[in-house]
N, C-alpha and C positions, 0 to 999 in steps of 0.2 A: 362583741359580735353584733350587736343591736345596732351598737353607733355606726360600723361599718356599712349595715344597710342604708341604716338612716342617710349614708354622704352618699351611697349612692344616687338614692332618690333625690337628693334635693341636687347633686351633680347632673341628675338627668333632670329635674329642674327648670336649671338653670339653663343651659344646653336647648332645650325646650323656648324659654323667652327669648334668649336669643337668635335662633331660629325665625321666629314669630316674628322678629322686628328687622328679620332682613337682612342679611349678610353679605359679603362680597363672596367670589369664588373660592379662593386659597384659605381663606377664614370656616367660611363652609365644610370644605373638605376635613381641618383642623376639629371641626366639632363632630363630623361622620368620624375620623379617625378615633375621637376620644365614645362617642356612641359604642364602637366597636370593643373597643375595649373594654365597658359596661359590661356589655353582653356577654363574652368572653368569662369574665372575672363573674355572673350569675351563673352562667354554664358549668362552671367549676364548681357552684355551690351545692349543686342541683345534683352533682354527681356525689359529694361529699354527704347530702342528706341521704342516698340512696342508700351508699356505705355504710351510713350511720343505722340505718332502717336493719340491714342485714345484720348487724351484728348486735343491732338488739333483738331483733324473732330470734338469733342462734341461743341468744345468751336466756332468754324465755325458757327456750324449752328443753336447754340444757340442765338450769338452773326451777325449773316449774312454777315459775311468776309469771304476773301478766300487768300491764301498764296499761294505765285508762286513756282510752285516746280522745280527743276535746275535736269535734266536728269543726273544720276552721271558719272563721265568721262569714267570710264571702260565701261560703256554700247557704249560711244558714241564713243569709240576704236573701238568697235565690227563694229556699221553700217556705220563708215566713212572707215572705211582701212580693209575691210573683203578682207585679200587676203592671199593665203597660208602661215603659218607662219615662222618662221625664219629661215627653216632648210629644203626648201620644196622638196630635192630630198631624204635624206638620214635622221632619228633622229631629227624629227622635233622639235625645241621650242618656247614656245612662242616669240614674238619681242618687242623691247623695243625701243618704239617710243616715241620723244616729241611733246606733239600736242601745239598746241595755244588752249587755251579753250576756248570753245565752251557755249554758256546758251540756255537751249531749254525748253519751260513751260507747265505744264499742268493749263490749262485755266478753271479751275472750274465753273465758274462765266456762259460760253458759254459752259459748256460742251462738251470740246475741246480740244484732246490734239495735240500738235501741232508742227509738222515738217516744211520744208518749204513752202510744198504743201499743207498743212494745211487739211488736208482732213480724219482724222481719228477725231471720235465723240463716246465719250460716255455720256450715257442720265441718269445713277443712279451713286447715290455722292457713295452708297458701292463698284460700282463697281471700281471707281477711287480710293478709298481707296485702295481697292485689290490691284490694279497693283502702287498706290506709294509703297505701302509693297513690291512687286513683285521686282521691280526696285531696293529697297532696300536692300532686300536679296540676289539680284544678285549682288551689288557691294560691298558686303558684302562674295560674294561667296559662299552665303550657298545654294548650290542649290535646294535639295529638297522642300524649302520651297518656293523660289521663284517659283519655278515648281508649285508649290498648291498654288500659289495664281492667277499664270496665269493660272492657268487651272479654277479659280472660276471667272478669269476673260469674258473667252471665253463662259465658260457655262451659264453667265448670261446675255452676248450679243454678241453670236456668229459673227452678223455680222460686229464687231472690229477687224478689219482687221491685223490692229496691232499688236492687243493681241497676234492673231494668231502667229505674224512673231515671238516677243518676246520667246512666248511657245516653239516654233522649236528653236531657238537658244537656250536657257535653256536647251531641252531636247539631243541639240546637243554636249551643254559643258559635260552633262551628259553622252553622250556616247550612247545615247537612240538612236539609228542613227532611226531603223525603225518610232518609233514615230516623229521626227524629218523631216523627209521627208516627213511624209502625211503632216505634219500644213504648210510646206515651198513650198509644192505643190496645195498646198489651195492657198496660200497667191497668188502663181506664178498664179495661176487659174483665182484668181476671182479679184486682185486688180489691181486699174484703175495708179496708179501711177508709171509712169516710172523706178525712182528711185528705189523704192521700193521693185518693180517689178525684179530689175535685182539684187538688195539685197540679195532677195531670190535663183533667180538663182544660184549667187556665194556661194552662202550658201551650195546649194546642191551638187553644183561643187566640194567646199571643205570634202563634206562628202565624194563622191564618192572616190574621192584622196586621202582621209584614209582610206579607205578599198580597196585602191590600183586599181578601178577599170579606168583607165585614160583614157579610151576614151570614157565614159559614162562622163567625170567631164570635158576634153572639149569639150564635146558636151553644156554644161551646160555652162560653162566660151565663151563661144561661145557666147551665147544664151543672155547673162547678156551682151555685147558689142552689140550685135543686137537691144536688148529692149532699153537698153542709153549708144549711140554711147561716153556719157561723164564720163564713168564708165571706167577709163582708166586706175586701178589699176588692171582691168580684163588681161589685159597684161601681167602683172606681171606672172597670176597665171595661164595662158596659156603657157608661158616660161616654168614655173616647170613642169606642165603636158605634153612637148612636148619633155621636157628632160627626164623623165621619161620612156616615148616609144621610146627613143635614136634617135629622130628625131632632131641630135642635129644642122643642118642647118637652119633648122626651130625654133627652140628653142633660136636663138643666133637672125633672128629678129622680134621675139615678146618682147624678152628681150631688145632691141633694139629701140624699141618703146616703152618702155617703159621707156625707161632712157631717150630719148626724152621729155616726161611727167615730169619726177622723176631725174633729173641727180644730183643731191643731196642725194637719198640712196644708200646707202652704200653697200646694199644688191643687189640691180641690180646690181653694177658696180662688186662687188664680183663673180654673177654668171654669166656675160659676161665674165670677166678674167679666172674661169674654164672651161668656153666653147670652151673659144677661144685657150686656155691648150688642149684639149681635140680633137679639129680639124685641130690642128699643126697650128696655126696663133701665133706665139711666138711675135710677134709685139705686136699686139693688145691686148693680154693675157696682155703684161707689162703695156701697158695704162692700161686697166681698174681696177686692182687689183694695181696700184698705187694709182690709182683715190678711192678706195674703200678706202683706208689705208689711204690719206689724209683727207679722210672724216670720217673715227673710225678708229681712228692709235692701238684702245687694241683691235680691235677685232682678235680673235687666228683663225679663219678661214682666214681670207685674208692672216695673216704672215704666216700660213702652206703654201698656194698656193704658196705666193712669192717663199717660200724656195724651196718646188718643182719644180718649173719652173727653179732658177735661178740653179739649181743641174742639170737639162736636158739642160741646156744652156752651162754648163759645168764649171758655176762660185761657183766653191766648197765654196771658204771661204765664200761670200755673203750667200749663200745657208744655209751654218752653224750658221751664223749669227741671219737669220730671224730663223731657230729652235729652237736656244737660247733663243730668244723672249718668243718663244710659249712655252717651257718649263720654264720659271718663272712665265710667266703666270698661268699656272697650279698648280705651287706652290703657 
């Protein structure tokens, strides 16, 4: 079963570079055809997992067991490292982190699902159904469906606080920003958990900062450092939005602070080296865009920087050097 996903993905892949390096029309079509079929052949799994779902809840509660359910890692991306993503001044993309994994359970048995703080409770086995679907569809990326199973989550115990957070982030991948913000201002309203609590904040931080509004998103990125003082990727995301409003003295130390926390990503140490490019500190620029480069020696953002910088330094060949990088990179 594994391996089968596995060809998919590297099937869509391949399909993928192909594409990228330009094709004729009939050739084209030949890889739309075979995408189609991709999708097709997921769509089928997707119904097979649901089958598979139903007849395990029947066989639970026929049989009076219960099966620990493991929160899937992309979800647990989202609420451990919720901080602008990898691109957060200019053409944002997502980031490609490696986490140590993490097992978080939903506790059927105590009608309990369970964070650290342990404090989110639901009391109906459909509803827990709902949101394993819900959870499964998100890491599955399909989102409108997980949207409709948290939203049958919230409507059938509003006061799952969770649900709620869940629903906003869903409706946030989706782009839903306004929906998203009432449920992430719920959550920020009415929930007793710190964590959680400044979750939401950052959550709404990040929306704001997509729609470009940055001193409404750090007032928010504020806000989520205030509620837990131990939320110290909120730095991170106070650097981008203070770069943003060209507060770039400012911006160089919360970024600062943050590599304090973080001196191991590669992306702090990236956006101190442009800063410090950008406030004439040409010392410190070379530290830290060193420092990013021995930490992701392929990333084409840091080798641009280098070569910029070492072009302003006035060390041409060097300069031409790290370009060379960045253009086989791209190739």
């Amino acid at each position: 079963m594994q391996n089968s996903f596995e060809n998919v993905f590297k099937t869509l892949e391949s399909i993928s570079k192909e594409l990228h390096q330009g094709v004729s029309g009939s050739r084209k079509q030949q890889l739309i055809d075979s995408l189609l079929t991709l999708r097709n052949y997921m769509d089928q799994c997707v119904q097979y997992w649901l089958k598979f779902e139903e007849q395990i809840n029947k066989l639970q509660q026929l049989f009076n067991f219960t099966l620990p359910d493991a929160l899937p890692q992309e979800f647990l991306n989202i609420i451990e490292d919720d901080k602008i993503e990898k691109e957060p001044f200019e053409n944002r993309k997502p980031a490609a982190k490696t986490k140590e994994k993490k097992t978080k359970y939903v506790d059927k048995e105590n009608s309990l699902f369970s964070l650290e703080s342990k404090l989110f409770f639901l009391n109906e086995e459909q509803t827990i159904s709902s949101f394993r679907r819900g959870l499964g569809f998100w890491e599955l990326t399909v989102l409108e469906e997980a949207i409709s199973e948290f939203e049958k989550v919230v409507k059938s115990e509003p006061d799952f606080i969770f649900g709620h957070f869940c629903l906003g982030l869903a409706y946030c991948q989706r782009k839903w920003y306004d929906k998203s913000l009432a449920e992430l201002r719920l959550v920020k309203a009415l929930c007793k958990d710190r964590g959680l609590k400044a979750l939401a904040s950052n959550a709404i931080g990040n929306i704001y900062a997509e729609q470009k509004d940055y001193l409404q998103a750090l007032e928010e990125f504020k806000s989520a450092l205030e509620i837990d003082p131990s939320f110290k990727m909120a730095w991170f995301n106070i650097g981008a939005t203070l770069y943003n409003l060209r507060y770039y003295q400012d911006a160089i130390e919360a970024f600062k602070k943050a590599y304090n926390y973080f001196p191991n990503d590669w992306e702090i140490s990236y956006y101190l080296g442009k800063l410090y490019i950008i406030t004439g500190d040409f010392d410190n620029a070379i530290f830290y865009l060193n420092k990013s480069k021995e930490i992701n020696p392929s990333s084409s953002l840091t080798l641009f920087e280098l070569g910029f910088l070492h072009e302003l330094l006035g060390n041409e060949k060097l300069a031409q050097e790290y370009y060379q990088l960045v253009k086989k990179q791209a190739n």
